[in-house]
C-alpha positions in Angstrom: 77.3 -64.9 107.4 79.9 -67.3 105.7 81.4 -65.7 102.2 80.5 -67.6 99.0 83.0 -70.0 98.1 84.2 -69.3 94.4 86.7 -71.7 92.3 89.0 -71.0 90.1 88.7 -72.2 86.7 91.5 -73.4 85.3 93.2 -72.0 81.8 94.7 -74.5 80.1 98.4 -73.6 77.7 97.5 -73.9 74.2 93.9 -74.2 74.8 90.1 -72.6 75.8 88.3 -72.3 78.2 84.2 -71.6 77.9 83.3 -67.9 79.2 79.9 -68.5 79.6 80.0 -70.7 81.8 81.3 -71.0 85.0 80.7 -67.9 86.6 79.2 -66.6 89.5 76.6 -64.4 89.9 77.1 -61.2 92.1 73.4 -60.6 94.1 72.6 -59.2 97.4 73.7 -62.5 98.9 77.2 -61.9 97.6 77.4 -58.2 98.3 76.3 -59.4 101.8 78.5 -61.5 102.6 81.7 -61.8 99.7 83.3 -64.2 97.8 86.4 -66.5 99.3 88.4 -68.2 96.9 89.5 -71.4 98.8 93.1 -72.4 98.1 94.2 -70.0 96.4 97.3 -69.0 94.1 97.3 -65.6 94.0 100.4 -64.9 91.5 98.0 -67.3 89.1 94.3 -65.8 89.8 92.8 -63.6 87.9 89.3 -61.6 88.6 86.8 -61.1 85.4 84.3 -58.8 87.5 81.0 -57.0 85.4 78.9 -55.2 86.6 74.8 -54.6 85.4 73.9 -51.9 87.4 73.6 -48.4 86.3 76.4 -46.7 88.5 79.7 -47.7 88.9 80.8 -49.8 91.3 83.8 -50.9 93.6 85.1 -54.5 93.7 87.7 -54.8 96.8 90.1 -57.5 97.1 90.7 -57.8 101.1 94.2 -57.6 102.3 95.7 -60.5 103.8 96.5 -61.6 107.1 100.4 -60.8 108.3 101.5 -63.5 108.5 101.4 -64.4 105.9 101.1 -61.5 103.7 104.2 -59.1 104.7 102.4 -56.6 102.5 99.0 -56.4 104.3 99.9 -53.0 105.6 99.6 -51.8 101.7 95.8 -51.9 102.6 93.1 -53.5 100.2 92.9 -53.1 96.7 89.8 -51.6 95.1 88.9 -51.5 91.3 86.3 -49.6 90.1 83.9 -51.1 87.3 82.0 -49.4 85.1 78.6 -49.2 85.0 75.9 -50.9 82.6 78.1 -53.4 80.7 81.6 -53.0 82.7 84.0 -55.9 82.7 87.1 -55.6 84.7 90.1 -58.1 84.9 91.7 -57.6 88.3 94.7 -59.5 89.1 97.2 -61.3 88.9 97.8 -60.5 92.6 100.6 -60.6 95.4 100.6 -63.5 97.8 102.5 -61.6 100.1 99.6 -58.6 100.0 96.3 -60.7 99.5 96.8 -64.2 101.2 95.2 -64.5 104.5 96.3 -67.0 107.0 93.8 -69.5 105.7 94.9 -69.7 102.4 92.4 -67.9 100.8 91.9 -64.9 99.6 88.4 -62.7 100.3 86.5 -60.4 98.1 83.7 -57.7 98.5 81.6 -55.5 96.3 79.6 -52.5 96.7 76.0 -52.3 97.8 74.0 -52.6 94.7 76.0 -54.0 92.7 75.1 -56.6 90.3 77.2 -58.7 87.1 79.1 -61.4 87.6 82.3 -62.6 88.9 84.7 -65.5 87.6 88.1 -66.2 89.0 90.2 -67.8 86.1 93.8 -70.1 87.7 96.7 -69.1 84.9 98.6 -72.0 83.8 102.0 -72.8 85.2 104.5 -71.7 82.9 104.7 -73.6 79.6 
């Protein structure tokens, strides 16, 4: 099954950006099948993950694809969120360890696992 396509929103310098929207929610399609984030910019994305289940669960960030990431061999990362009301911010991340040869980077949870997830684009520097 094709992953869910999730966009970064972007943060803007000197400004705000609404939390409660936006974000997707994580159900048994998405711990199926995981998230791509389509052009991304990893060195600018960052992961706001919860989770609403009652156990803890892991989010994994795939490693890329060499080439282009020279660092795939570092393996995938995996960040454990806490259970009930957990809310993680993974990232900012390594091109050169999470990029796959598409551009995008890929993202899978644990089985059972339920919240949300919001991928948030950093301003260039101001």
């Amino acid at each position: 099954m094709a992953r869910t396509a999730v966009t970064p929103r972007a943060l803007v310098a000197n400004g705000g950006l609404n939390g409660a929207t936006g974000a997707t929610t994580i159900d048994s399609t998405l711990v199926t099948n995981g998230v791509v984030i389509n052009s991304a910019e990893p060195e600018r994305t960052v992961l706001r993950v919860t989770n609403t289940e009652g156990s803890t669960n892991v989010v994994t960030i795939r490693a890329g694809d060499y080439p282009p990431a020279l660092a795939a061999g570092l393996g995938d990362i995996t960040v454990t969120v806490a259970a009930t009301t957990g809310v993680q911010y993974i990232g900012p991340f390594e091109s050169g360890r999470v990029l796959q040869s598409n551009g995008t980077m890929e993202i899978d949870f644990e089985t059972g696992m339920t919240g949300v997830i919001d991928a948030l684009l950093l301003p260039k520097g101001v």
